[in-house]
N, C-alpha and C positions, 0 to 999 in steps of 0.2 A: 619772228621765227616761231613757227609752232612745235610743239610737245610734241614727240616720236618716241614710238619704242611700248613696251608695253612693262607693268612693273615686272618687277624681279621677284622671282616665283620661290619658295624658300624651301619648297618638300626637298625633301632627298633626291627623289630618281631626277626629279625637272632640275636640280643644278648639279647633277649629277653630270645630265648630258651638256651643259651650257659651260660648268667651271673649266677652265683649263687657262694655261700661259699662251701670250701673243703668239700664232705661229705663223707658218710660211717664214718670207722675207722681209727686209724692209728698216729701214731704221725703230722703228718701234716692237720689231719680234722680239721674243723673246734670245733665242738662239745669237742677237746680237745684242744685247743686252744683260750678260751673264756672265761677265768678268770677274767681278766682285765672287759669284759665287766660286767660280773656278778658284779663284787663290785663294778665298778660303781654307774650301777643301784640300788643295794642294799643301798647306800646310798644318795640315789634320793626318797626312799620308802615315806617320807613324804610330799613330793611333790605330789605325784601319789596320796599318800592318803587324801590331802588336794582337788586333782580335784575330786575324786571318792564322796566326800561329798558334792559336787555339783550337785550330780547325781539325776533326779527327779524318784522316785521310784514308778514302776507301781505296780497296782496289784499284790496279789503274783500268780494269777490266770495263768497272762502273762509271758510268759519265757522271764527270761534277758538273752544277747547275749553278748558277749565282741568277741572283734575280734583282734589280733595283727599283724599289717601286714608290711611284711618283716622279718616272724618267724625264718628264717633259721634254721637251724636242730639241732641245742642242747638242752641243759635241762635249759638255760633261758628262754626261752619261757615257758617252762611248768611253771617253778616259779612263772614268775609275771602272768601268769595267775590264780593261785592257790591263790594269793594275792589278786588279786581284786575280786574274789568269795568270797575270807571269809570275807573281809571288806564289801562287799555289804549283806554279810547275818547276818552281826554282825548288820547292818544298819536297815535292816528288823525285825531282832529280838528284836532291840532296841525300834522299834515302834510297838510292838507286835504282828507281823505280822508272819505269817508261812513265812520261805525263800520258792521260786520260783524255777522252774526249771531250772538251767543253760545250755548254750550251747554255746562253746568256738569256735569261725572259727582261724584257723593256716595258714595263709595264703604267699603266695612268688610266685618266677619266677617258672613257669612250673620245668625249671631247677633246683628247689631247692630239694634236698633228704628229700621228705618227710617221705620212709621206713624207714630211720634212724630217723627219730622226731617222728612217731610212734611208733617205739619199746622203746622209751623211759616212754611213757603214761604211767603211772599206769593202776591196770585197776580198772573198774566202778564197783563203791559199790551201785549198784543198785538193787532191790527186782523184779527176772525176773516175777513173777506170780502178784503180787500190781502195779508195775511200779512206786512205790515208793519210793522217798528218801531212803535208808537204815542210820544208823549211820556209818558215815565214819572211818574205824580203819586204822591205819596207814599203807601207802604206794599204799591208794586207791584214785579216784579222787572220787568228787560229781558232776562232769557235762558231761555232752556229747560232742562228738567233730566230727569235719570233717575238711580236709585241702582246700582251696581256691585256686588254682595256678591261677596268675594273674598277670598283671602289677596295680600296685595303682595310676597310672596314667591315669586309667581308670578304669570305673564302675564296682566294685565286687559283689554288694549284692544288695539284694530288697531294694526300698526306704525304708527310718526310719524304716530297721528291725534289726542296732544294737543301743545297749545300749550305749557303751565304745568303742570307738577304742583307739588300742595304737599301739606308732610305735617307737622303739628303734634302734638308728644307722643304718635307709637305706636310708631318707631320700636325704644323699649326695647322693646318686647313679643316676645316669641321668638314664635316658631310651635311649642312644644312645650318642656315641663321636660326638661332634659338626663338621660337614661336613667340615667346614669352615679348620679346623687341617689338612684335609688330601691334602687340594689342594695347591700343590708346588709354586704358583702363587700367592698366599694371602699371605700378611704378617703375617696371623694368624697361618703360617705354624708351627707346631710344632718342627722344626728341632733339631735332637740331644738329643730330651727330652721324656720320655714317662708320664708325669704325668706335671698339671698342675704350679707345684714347679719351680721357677727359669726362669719360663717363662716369656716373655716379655706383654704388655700392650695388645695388641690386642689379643694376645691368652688367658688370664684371660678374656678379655670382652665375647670370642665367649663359653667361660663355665659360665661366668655366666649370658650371655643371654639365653643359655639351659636351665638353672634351670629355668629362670624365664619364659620362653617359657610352660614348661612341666610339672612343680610344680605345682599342686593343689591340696588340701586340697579338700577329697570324699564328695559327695552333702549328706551319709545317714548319717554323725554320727550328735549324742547327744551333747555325749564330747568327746574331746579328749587330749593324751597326747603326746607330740612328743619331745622324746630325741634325737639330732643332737650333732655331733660332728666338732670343731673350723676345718678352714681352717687349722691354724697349727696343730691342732690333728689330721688330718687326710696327709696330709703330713709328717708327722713321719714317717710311712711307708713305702712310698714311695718317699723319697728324695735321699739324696747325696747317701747313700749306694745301695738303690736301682739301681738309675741312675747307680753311679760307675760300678754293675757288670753285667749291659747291656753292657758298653762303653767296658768291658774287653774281650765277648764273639767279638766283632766288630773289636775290636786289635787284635783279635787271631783268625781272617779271621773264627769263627764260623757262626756268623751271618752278613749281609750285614747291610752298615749304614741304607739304605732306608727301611731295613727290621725293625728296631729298630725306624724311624722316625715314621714309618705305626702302630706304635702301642701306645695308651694312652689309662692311667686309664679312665674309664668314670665316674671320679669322680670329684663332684664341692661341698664342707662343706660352707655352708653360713655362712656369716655374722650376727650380732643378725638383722643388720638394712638389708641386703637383705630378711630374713625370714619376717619379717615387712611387708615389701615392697608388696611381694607377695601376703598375707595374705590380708591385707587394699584393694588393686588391686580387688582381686575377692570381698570384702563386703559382702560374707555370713554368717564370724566369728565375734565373738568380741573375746575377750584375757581376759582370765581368770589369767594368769600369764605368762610371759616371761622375762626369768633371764638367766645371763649367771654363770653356776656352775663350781667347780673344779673337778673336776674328781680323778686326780690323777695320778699316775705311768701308762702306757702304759703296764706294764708287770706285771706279777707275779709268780713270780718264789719261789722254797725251800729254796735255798740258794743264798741270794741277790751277798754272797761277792764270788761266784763263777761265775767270766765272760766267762766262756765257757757253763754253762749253762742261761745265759743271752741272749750271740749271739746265741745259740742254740733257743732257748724263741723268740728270734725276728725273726731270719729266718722263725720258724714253723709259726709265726702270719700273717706274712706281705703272706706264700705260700698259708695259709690258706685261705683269704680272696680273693686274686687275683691268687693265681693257676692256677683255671683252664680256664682264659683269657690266660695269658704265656702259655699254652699248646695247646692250641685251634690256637696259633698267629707261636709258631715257633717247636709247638711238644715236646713230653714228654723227648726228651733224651736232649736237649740242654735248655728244661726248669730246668730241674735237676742240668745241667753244672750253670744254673743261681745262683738258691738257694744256690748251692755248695759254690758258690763266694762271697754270702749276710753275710753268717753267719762269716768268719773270719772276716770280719769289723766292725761288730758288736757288736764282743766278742773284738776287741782290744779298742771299745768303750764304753766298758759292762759299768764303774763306771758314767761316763758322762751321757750316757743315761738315767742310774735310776737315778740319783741326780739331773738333770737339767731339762730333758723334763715332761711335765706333760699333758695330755688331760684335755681339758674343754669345757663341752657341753652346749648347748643351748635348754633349757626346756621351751615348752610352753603348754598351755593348754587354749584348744579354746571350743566354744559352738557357738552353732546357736546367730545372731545377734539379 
């Protein structure tokens, strides 16, 4: 088998357009593979609901906007946005107020399958001849929508023209692998490793100078919510098993070591006190709340006590998210040969895995200072 693909390009704009989650269909999308986050979040609901009543409630004249950014392409996104509408119009109605018009931005990397997050939309119970509210019957939306493609790293939207932003599980994502990894001469060199996991002192500092380099908190919201997931939850997926069946394609003269050196996650899960850090640094927020929660199992599977549908479960999550880096870095037939290798150690790990590892995220919610 010969080497395919071409390496993984680390500027900003070029993985800017390449980063995104598995999409379309398929056992390996993302969109089917995103359980785990759903109940998360579902159990964070009072959190969300606790910032949302912070929320200063305009006119119902003035359309409110919520924005979630870093939507990726399943049917969470549509959820918790359906969430903070009716909590904000239960808020409205509570004050006797007519609810307002909504309108939702879904926003991500250029890269991100927005067709597959649209065909998911309900569609709009809106009155075409009034342009009025209609009563929403079930499996309709009540707001408007458009998608955002963007880095959040930089400016998306008109000054203070959202109400709510929320951001679930992206903020680990850098905008770019820290230079410093790729050059053979620095000791920050990543040698041997693709992910920030097991790596030595200087290579953790050159990620999480990136975060703190790139990380900003958008000058337009109100309020905001931002679920992040632990350095250790997000190392789950790409630790020892991961690492392992790179190291196996390199034993078995598929891939070259250097070819496997040139490639890392561009991912860095902060700390509660590096999110702090950052936050205090810029001085445009105050902290409405910042806690660290449990999350729970990484997976969710039918049948817990079947470890072949476990390693099955963890293969499809960990291809889901980072696929289509691995394809972009050494091509679709020896990314395959990867996944291929992920999943039997996974499954001979299935009981371990659900019984001991858990995610746990970091909630905060911030408002102008």
């Amino acid at each position: 088998m010969t080497l395919q693909g071409d390496n993984l390009v680390v500027s900003e704009q070029k993985l800017e357009r390449m980063l995104c989650m598995k999409g379309r269909k398929g056992e390996t999308c993302y969109a089917n593979n995103s359980k785990a986050q759903a109940k998360h979040v579902r159990s964070m609901l009072h959190l969300l609901e606790s910032t949302l009543d912070r929320v200063q409630l305009q006119p119902p004249e003035t359309p409110f906007a919520v924005a979630d950014l870093g939507c990726s392409c399943g049917g969470n996104t549509i959820y918790i946005i359906e969430v903070i509408i009716k909590h904000i119009s239960k808020r409205y109605e509570a004050n006797g107020y007519d609810t307002p018009e909504f309108f939702a931005f879904f926003s991500d990397l250029p890269s991100n399958d927005f067709n597959t997050l649209f065909q998911l939309l309900p569609p709009l119970a809106i009155n075409r001849t009034s342009m009025e509210e209609c009563l929403v019957a079930d499996g309709h939306r009540s707001y408007f929508s458009a998608g955002v493609p963007g880095s959040f790293y930089r400016r998306l939207f008109l000054a203070r023209s959202i109400d709510v932003f929320y951001s679930a599980f992206s903020l680990h994502w850098l905008s770019q692998v820290p230079k410093i990894l790729m050059d053979k001469r620095s000791t920050a060199y990543n040698k041997g490793r693709v992910f920030i996991y097991g790596a030595g002192e200087n290579t953790v500092n050159a990620y999480k100078n990136q975060f703190q380099a790139l990380s900003s908190v958008p000058e337009v919201t109100r309020e905001t919510m931002w679920i992040l997931s632990d350095q250790g939850g997000a190392s789950l997926l790409f630790r020892t098993y991961f690492q392992d069946a790179w190291d196996d394609l390199v034993q078995e003269g598929l891939v070259e070591s250097e070819k496997r050196d040139s490639f890392n996650i561009p991912l860095y899960a902060p700390s509660l006190q590096d999110f702090k850090e950052v936050v205090e640094a810029d001085g445009s927020f105050a902290f409405n709340k910042l806690e660290v929660f449990r999350g729970g199992s990484p997976l969710v599977v039918n049948q817990p006590d079947d470890e072949a549908e476990v390693g099955r479960a963890f293969a499809n999550s960990c291809r889901s998210v980072c696929g289509v880096l691995v394809d972009a870095h050494i091509g679709d037939q020896l990314s395959e040969e990867l996944f291929k290798r992920l999943e039997p150690r996974a499954t001979a790990h299935a009981k371990e895995f659900l019984e001991q590892l858990q995610f746990f995220h970091i909630v905060a919610s911030l408002s102008f200072a």
